[in-house]
TINU-395005 format. One record per residue (C-alpha): x, z, y; residue in three letters. Coordinates in steps of 0.001 Angstrom, whole numbers, padded with zeros to 6 digits, always signed. Example, Ala and Ser with C-alpha at 12.3 -4.5 7.8 and 13.67 -1.06 7.14 Angstrom:
TINU-395005
+012300+007800-004500ALA
+013670+007140-001060SER
END
This chain:
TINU-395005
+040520+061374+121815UNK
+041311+058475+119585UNK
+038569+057347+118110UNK
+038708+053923+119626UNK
+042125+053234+118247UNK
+041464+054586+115109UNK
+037877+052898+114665UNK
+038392+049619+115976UNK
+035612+046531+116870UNK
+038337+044077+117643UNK
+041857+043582+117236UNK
+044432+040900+118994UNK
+047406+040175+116970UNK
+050076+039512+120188UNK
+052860+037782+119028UNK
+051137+036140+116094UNK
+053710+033753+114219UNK
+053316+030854+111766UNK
+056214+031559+109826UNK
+054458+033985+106726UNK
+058081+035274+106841UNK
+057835+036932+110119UNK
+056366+040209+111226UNK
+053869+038619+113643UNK
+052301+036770+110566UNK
+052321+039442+108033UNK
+050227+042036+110441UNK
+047982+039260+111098UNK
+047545+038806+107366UNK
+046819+042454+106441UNK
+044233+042382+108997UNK
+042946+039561+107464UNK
+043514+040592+103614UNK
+041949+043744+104204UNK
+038660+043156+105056UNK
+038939+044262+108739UNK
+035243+043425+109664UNK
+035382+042397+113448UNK
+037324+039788+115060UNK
+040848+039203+114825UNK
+042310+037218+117467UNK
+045478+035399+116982UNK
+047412+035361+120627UNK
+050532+032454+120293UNK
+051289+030350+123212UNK
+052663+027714+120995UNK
+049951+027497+118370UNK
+046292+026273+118110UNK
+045835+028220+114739UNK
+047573+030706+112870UNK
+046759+032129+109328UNK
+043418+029627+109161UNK
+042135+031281+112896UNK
+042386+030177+115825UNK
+044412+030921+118025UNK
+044645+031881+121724UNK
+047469+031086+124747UNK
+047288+034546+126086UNK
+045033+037842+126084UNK
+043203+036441+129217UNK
+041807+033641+127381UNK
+039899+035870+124268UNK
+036822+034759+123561UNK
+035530+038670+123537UNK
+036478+042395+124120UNK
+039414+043648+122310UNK
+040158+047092+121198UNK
+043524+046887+120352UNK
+046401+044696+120588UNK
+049274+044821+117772UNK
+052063+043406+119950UNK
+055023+041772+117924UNK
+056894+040487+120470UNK
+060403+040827+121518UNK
+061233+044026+123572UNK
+061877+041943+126720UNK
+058555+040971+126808UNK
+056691+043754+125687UNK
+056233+045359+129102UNK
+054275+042454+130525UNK
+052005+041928+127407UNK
+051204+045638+128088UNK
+049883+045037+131103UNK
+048018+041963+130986UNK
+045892+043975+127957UNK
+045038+046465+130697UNK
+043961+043217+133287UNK
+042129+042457+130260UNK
+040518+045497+129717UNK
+042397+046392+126160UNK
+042270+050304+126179UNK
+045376+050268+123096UNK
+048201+049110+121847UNK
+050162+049034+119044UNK
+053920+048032+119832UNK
+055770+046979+116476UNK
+058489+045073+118531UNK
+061827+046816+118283UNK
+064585+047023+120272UNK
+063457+050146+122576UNK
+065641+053474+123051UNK
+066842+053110+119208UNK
+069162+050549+120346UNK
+070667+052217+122676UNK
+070718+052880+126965UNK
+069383+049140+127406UNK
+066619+049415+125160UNK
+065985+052953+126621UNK
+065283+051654+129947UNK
+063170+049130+128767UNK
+061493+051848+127266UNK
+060769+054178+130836UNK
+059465+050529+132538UNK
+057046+050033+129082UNK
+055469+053620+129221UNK
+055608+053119+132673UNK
+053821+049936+132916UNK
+051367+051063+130527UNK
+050204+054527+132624UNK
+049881+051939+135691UNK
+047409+049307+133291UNK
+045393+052390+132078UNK
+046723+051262+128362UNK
+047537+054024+125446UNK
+050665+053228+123306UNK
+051144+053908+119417UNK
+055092+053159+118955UNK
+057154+051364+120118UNK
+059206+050386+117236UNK
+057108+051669+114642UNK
+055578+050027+111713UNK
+051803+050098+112827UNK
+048184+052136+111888UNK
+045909+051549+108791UNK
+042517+053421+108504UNK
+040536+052547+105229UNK
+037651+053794+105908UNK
+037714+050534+109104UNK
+039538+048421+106379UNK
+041870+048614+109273UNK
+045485+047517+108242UNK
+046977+046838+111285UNK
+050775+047060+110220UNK
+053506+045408+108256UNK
+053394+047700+105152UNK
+053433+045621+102032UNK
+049681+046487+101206UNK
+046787+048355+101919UNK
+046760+051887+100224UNK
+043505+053161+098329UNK
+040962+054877+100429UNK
+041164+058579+100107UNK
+040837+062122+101951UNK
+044777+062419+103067UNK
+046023+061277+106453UNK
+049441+060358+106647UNK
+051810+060450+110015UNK
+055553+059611+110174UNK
+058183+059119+111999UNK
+060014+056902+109933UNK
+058783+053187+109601UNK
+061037+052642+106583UNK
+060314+055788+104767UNK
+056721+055214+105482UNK
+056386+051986+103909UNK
+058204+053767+100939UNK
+055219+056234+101516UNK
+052264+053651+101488UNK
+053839+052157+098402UNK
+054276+055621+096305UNK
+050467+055794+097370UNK
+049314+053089+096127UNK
+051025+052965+092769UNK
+050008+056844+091846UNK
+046591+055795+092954UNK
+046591+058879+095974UNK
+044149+057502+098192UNK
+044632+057600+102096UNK
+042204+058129+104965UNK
+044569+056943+107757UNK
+048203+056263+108033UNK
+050281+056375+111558UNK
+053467+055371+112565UNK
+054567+057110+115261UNK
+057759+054971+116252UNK
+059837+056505+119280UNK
+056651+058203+120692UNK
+056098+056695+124013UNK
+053378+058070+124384UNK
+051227+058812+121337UNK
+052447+062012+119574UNK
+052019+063887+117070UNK
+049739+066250+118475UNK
+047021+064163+119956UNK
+047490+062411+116283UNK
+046491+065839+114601UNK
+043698+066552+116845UNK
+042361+063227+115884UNK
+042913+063745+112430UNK
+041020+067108+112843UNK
+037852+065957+114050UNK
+038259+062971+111232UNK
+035425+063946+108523UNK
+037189+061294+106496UNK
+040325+063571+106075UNK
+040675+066673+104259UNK
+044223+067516+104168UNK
+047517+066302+107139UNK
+049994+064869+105806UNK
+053610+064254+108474UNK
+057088+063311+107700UNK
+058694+064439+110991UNK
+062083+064024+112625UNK
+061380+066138+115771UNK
+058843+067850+117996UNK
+058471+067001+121538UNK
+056479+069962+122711UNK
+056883+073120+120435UNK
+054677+075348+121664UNK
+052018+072773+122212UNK
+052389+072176+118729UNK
+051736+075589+117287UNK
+048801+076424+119213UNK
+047131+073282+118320UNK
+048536+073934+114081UNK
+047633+077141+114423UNK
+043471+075937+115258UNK
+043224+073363+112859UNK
+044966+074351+110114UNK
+042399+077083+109830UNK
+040101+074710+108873UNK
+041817+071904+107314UNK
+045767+071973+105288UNK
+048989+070750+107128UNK
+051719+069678+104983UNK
+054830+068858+106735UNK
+058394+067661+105431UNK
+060722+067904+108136UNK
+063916+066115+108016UNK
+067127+066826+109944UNK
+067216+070757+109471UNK
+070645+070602+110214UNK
+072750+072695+112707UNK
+075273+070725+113756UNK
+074007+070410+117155UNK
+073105+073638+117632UNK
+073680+075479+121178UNK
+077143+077306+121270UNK
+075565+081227+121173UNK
+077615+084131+121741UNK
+074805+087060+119807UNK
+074411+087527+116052UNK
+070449+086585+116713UNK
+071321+083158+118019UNK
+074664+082472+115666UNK
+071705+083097+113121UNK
+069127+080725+114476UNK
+069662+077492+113641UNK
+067843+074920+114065UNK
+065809+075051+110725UNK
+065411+078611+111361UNK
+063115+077909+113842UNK
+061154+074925+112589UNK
+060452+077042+109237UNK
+059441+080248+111912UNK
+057140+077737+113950UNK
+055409+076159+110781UNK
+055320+079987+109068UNK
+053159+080485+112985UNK
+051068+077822+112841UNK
+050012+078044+109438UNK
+051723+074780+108190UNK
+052540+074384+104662UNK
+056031+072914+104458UNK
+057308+070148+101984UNK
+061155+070333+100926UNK
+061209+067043+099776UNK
+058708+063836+099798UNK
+057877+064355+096451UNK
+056599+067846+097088UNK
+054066+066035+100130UNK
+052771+064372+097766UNK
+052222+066765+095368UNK
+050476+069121+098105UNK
+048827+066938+099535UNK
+047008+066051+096363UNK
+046247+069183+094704UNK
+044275+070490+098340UNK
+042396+066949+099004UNK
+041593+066409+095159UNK
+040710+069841+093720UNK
+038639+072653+094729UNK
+040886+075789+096341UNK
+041220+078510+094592UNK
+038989+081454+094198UNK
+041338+083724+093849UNK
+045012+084480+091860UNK
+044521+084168+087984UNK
+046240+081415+086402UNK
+045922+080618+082791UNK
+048166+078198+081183UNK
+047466+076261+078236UNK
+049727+074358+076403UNK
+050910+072889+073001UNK
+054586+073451+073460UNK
+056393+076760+073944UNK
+059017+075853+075974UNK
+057322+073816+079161UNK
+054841+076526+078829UNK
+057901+079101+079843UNK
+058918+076809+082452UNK
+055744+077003+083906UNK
+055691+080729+083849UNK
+059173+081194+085060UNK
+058034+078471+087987UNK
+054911+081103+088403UNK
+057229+083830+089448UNK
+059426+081893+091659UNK
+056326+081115+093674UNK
+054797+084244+093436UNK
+051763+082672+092164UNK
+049713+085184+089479UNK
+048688+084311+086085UNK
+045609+085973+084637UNK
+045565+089060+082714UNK
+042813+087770+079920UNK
+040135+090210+078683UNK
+039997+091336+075531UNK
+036876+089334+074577UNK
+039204+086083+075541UNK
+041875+087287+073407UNK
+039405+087978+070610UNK
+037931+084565+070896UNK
+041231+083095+071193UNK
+042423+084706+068304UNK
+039571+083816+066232UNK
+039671+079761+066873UNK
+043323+078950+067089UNK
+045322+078654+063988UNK
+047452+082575+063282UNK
+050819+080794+064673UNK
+049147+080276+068138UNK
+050292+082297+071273UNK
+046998+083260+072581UNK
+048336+085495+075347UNK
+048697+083928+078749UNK
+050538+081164+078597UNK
+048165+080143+075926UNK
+050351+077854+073402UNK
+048028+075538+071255UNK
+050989+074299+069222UNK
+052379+070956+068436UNK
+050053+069943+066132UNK
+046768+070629+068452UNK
+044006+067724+068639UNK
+041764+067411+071766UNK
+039197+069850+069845UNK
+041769+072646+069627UNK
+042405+071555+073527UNK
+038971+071516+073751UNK
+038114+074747+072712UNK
+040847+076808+074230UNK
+040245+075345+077294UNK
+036232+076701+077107UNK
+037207+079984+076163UNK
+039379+080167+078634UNK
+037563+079140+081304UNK
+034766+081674+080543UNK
+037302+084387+081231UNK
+036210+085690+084840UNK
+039996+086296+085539UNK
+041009+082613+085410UNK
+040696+081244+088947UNK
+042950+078456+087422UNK
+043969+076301+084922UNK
+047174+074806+084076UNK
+046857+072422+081447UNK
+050791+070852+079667UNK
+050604+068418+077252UNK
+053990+067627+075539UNK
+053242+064006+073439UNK
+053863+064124+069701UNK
+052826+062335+066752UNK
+049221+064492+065811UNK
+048906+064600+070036UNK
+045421+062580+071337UNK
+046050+062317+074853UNK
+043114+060573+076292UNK
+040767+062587+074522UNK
+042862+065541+075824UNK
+042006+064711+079453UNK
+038209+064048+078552UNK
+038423+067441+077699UNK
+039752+068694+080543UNK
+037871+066580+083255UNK
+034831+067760+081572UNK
+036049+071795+081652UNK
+037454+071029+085409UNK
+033694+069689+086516UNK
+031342+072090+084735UNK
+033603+075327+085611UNK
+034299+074078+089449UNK
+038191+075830+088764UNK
+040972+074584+090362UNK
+042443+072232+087326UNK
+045706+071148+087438UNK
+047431+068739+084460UNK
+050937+068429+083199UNK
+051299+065572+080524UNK
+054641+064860+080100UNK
+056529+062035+079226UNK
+055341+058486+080029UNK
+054234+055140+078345UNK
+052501+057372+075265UNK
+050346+059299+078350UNK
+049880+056587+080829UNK
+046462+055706+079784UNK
+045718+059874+079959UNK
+046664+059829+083712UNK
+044483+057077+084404UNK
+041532+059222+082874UNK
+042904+062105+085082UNK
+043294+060478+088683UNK
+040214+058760+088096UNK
+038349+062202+088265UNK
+040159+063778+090841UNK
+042590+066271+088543UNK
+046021+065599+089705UNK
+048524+064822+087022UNK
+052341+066076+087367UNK
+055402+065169+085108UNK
+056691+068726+084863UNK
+055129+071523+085639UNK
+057486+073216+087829UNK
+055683+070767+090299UNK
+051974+071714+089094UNK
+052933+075460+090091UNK
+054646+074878+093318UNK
+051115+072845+094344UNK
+049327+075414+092955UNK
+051225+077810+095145UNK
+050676+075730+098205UNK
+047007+075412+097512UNK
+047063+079548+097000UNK
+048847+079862+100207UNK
+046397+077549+102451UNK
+043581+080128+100732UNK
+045692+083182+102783UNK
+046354+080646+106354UNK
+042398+079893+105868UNK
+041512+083200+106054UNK
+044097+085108+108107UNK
+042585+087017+111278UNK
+042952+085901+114569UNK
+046131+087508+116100UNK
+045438+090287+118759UNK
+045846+090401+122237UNK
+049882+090550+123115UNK
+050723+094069+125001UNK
+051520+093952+128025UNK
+055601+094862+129073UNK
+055310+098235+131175UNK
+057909+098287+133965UNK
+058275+094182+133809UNK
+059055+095041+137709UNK
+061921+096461+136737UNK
+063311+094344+134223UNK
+062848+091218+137027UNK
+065014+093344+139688UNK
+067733+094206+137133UNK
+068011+090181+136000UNK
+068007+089368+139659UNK
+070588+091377+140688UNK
+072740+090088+137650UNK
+072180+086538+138242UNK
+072576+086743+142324UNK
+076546+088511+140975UNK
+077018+085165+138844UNK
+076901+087426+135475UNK
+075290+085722+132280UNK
+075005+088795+130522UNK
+073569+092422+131669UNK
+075771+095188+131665UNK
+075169+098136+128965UNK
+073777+100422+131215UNK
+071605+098132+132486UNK
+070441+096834+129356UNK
+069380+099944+127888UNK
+067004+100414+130470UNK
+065475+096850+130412UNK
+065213+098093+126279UNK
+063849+101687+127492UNK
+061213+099071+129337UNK
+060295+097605+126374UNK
+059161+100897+124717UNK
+062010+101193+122617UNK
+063448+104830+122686UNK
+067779+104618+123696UNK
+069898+107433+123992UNK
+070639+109393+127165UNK
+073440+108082+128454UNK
+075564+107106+131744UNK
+078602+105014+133137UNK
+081304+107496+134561UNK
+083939+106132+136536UNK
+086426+109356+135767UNK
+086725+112055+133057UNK
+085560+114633+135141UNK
+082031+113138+134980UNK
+082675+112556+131634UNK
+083115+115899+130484UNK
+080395+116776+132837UNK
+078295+114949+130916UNK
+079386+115700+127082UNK
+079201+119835+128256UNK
+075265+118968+129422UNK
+073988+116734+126667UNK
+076266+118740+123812UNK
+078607+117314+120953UNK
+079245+115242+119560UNK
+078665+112370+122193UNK
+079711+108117+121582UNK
+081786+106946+124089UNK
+082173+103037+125237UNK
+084040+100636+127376UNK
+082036+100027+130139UNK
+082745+096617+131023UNK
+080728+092646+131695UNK
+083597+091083+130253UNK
+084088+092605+127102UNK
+081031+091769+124619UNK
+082361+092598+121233UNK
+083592+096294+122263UNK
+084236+097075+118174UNK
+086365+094330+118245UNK
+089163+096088+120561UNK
+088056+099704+119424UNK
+086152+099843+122804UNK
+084100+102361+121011UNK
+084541+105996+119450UNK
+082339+107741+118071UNK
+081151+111529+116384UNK
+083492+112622+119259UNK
+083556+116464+118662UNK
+085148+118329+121523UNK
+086541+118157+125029UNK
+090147+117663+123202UNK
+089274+114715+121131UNK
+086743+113776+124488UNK
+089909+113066+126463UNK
+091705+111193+123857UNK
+088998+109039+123426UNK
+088565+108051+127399UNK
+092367+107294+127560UNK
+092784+105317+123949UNK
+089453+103355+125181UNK
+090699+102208+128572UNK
+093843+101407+127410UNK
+092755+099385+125020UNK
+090721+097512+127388UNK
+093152+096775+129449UNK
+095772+095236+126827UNK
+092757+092853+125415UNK
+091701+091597+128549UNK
+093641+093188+131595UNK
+091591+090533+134139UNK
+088502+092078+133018UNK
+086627+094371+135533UNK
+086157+097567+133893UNK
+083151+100054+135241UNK
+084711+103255+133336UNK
+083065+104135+130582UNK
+080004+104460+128468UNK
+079300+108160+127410UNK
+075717+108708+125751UNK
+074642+111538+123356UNK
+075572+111069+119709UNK
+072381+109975+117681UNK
+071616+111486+114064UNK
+073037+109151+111366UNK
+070690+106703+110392UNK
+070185+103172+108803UNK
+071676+100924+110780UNK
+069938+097689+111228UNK
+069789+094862+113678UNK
+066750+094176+115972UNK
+067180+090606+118119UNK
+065940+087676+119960UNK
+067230+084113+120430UNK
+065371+081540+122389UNK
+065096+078371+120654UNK
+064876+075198+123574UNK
+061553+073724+121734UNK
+059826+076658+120112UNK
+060617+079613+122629UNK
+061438+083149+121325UNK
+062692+083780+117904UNK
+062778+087575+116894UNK
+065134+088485+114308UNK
+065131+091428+111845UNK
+068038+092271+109054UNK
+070487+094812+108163UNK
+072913+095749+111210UNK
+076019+096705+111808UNK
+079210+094123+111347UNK
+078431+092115+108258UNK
+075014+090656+110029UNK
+076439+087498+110040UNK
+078311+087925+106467UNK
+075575+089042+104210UNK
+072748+087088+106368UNK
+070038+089529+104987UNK
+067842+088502+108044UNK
+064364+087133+108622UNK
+062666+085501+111829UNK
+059574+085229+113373UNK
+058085+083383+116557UNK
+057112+085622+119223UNK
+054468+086773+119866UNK
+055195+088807+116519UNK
+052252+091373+115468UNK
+052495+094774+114073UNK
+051385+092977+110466UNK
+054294+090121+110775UNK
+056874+092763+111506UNK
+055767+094245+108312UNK
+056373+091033+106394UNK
+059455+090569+108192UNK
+060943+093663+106747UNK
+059463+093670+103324UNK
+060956+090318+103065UNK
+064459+091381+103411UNK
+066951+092277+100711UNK
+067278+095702+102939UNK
+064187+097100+102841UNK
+064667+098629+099725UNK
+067197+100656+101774UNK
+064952+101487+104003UNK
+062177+102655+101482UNK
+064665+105004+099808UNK
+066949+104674+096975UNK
+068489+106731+094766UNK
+066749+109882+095895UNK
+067312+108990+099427UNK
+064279+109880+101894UNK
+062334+106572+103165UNK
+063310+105186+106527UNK
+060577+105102+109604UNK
+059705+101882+109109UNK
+057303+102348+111462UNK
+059210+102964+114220UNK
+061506+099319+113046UNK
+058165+097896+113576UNK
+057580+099049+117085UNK
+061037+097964+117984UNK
+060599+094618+116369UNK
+057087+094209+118372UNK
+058830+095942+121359UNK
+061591+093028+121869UNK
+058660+090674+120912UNK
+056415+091512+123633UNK
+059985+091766+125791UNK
+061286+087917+125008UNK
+057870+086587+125663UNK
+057347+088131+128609UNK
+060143+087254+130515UNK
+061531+084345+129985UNK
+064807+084785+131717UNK
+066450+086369+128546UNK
+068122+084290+126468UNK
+069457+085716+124014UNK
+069294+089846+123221UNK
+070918+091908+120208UNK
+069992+095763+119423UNK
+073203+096173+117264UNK
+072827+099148+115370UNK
+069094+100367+115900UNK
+069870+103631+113697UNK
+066427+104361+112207UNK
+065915+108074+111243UNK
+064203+109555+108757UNK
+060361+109115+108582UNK
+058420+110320+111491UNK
+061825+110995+113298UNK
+061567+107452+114931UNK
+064696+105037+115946UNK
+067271+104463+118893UNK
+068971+101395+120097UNK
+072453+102167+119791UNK
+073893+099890+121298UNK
+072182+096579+123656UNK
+073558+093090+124756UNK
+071165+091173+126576UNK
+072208+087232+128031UNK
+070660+085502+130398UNK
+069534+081563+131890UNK
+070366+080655+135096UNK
+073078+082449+136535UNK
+075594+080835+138690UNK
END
């Protein structure tokens, strides 16, 4: 744990300078100007006293224990100043100095011999090259931000030292009050995740705040989000979404899957609440720590100008976030104390001319109403307008009520004195209130992550035996992707029904085969080499008779061998024709830091054109899959439309849990696409149509 570093009894300043211009000095001075209560020992070789203290040779010659050492030094030197704190006994370190793997393979090696060097001396390292750690509730400021931010209930970690100093100031001047703030630097060693456990156990902090640039261990990451953001929120804004550097991928799944795709999957698993921009952090982040959650959906909206009030409302239903049906006793009431031009349906419009008793009163009957979880309160300045008494009003509704209160007074020098009145009493204050609804809707979603079940046990893959001989085999033969055949079973393995089928090497079995099973029967080039069959009409289908039978085998294999006449063909693929059905795609890519990502969307060739596709992190549950579908464009397809009969979406569901339960349970596969899975009727279940299935490590 990290309390020690985070609760400090003494801190060395290494690399302390005279000059107030340099780093070294102004870290020294915040730990100074902030009140930091124990000692704070200056450490300069070339000084007797820095900043008014005095000041020390080296670490060996402290005049006490130390907790932590900020070390400002040059990156040359780091490395030994590391370990002479650990001769010394000094259990942390903060290393400001830059100069480490940022700046290129020199600095990176001087990074390897610093973490290095640090594991040997039994020291812990925040950084390096990041811009420090400030806890106010230590009056710890132990950075070179350009002041300490306000005490408060969020706790901030970046990645960025410049954008976090942008951070710390926003803080301050919006009065948003801080519990701790981190800088992670290049991560050495300190992450984020030992960074949110701390944070976790912190009764100080009530919401997580991160600006991050990467993840070093995914899964590691969304276990440990997953536990605490049951109790307390995560907000994260995550830059560099990015796919430039994506993995070259050969299935739709994993064309798909970029690298965003799976961030916004892995935060959707762990129950993080993601930030688009900075501004939206913010926002979050003070709605959950200053305001109680809310009860339930219901929000009412109160306002004294029409047209923010329908910006709010339009904002509502963009964020899915409910407004409040009012009884007819609020209506009444409403109707009875607002002048005959009002709007007193919800959003509630006050007009311009409303004083703070018009507020005052709409705001009590409205709070009454046992359908308003919420309140929403815009304030548009004009000339009868009284502001501060406005947000009297509502600080006193917003503390005798207990509702979640949320305030939009717009404009700025005519309501600055308003928002002070406002922040001071906890009731965060937003410029327009497309922002006061999208915090509202964060607030309403950490409500649902709160109180979502724990996830059941993941099934266990029947015939995994099986599946291991088949990738074996493949991989031993140098082959990167499993061959139809082959695949169907590994998908059979996984529960998921495929039609009866086999490879024949001749039309005689062929025919065999078609006269056993019955027309009409799908035939297929049979082949490792050729992935995209459709794409070289390496596929016929409805095939009717023995006539049209024998056509098909000869068009398919010559085909084959004009498009690729080097590839080794196995004959064909002959399987029994399945009843039409919706086709849709079923699929899994594995994403290098997060592991499995299962994919769900409408099949067929324009996958990748239309993009009407959702993903989830495996282990997905029968209740995700559901989501998964319903959140798709498609599934009003697959409900029925236009007199059409609904689709067994429960069967979709098993499939979608089926190559769930598949991806995570052997890790060998890649990359898999059921492209069609033709879904029947209801009750009349679905069939993979047709399988591709890559896989790591083959020679």
């Amino acid at each position: 744990m990290l309390d020690e570093l985070l609760r400090p009894r003494s801190v060395a300043v290494v690399g302390a300078a005279r000059d107030p211009s340099k780093v070294g000095h102004i870290v020294l001075r915040n730990l100074l100007d902030g009140g930091f209560p124990g000692p704070v020992y200056p450490v300069n070789p070339n000084a007797d006293e820095v900043a008014g203290r005095p000041a020390y040779a080296s670490v060996a010659g402290l005049p006490g224990p130390c907790d932590i050492a900020v070390i400002v030094l040059p990156a040359r030197l780091v490395a030994d100043a590391v370990a002479e704190c650990g001769a010394q006994d000094i259990p942390w370190a903060i290393v400001i100095s830059a100069g480490f793997k940022e700046s290129g393979p020199s600095g990176a090696a001087l990074e390897r011999d610093l973490a290095q060097r640090a594991r040997d001396a039994g020291v812990r390292l925040l950084g390096p090259n990041c811009l420090g750690l400030i806890a106010t509730g230590s009056s710890l400021n132990a950075s070179f931000a350009g002041r300490m931010p306000p005490a408060g209930a969020i706790a901030f970690l970046s990645q960025s030292g410049a954008l976090g100093t942008a951070i710390l100031d926003c803080a301050s001047g919006e009065g948003i009050g801080l519990s701790h703030f981190a800088s992670l630097g290049n991560k050495a060693d300190i992450g984020e995740l030992e960074l949110l456990d701390a944070f976790a156990e912190d009764d100080s902090t009530k919401v997580i705040a991160a600006y991050l640039e990467s993840i070093d261990d995914g899964r590691a990451f969304v276990t440990s989000a997953s536990r605490i953001s049951r109790r307390k929120p995560i907000i994260v804004v995550k830059s560099g979404v990015s796919d430039a550097g994506a993995r070259a991928v050969s299935s739709h799944t994993g064309s798909l899957a970029g690298s965003d795709v799976s961030y916004e999957a892995a935060f959707r698993k762990a129950g993080v609440i993601r930030a688009r921009t900075v501004q939206e952090l913010f926002d979050f982040a003070s709605g959950l720590s200053r305001q109680p959650l809310p009860a339930g959906p219901g929000l009412a909206i109160l306002a004294n100008a029409g047209g923010p009030a329908v910006m709010a409302t339009d904002a509502c239903e963009s964020h899915d976030v409910a407004l409040a049906s009012l009884e007819s006793d609020t209506i009444t009431e409403l109707r009875q104390h607002l002048p005959d031009a009002a709007a007193i349906y919800n959003p509630v419009d006050v007009l311009g001319d409303a004083d703070s008793k018009r507020f005052s009163t709409a705001l009590d009957i409205l709070s009454a109403d046992p359908g308003v979880r919420s309140l929403l309160v815009i304030l548009t300045p004009q000339a009868m307008t009284e502001a501060v008494e406005t947000a009297h009003a509502v600080v006193r509704t917003a503390q005798s009520t207990g509702k979640t209160t949320l305030a939009c007074f717009m404009g700025r020098d005519s309501v600055d004195e308003a928002w002070a009145v406002l922040r001071g009493a906890g009731i965060p204050q937003f410029v327009f209130p497309e922002r006061a609804v999208a915090t509202l809707a964060a607030m309403e979603s950490f409500v649902h992550i709160r109180e979502r079940p724990d996830d059941p046990p993941i099934p266990a893959l029947k015939n995994v035996a099986l599946v291991g001989e088949i990738i074996d085999e493949h991989r031993k033969a140098g082959r990167s992707f499993i061959t139809e055949q082959h695949a169907a079973d590994i998908i059979a393995a996984a529960g998921i029904p495929v039609p009866v089928g086999l490879v024949a090497q001749d039309f005689a079995a062929v025919r065999e085969f078609a006269n056993e099973a019955g027309y009409p029967v799908v035939m297929k080039i049979a082949s490792p080499d050729i992935l995209h069959k459709s794409d070289v009409g390496g596929i016929k289908v409805g095939i009717a008779d023995q006539e049209e039978l024998l056509a098909a085998y000869e068009d398919i294999r010559a085909r084959a061998r004009a498009y690729a006449p080097d590839a080794i063909v196995r004959g064909v693929h002959v399987q029994q024709m399945i009843p039409p059905g919706r086709e849709i795609i079923v699929g899994m890519d594995r994403d290098p830091q997060f592991g499995p990502l299962v994919m769900f969307g409408l099949g067929g060739v324009y996958v990748e054109v239309l993009k009407d596709v959702s993903f989830r992190l495996a282990p997905v549950t029968r209740d995700e899959a559901r989501t998964m579908i319903a959140e798709t464009r498609s599934y009003g397809l697959l409900r029925g439309a236009r007199g059409e009969p609904p689709a067994d979406i429960d069967a979709v569901i098993d499939a979608i849990v089926g190559v769930s339960v598949l991806a995570y349970a052997v890790p060998d596969i890649v990359e898999l696409d059921i492209n069609p899975l033709i879904v029947g009727q209801a009750g009349c279940g679905a069939f993979a149509a047709d399988v591709r299935i890559g896989i790591g490590g083959a020679s």
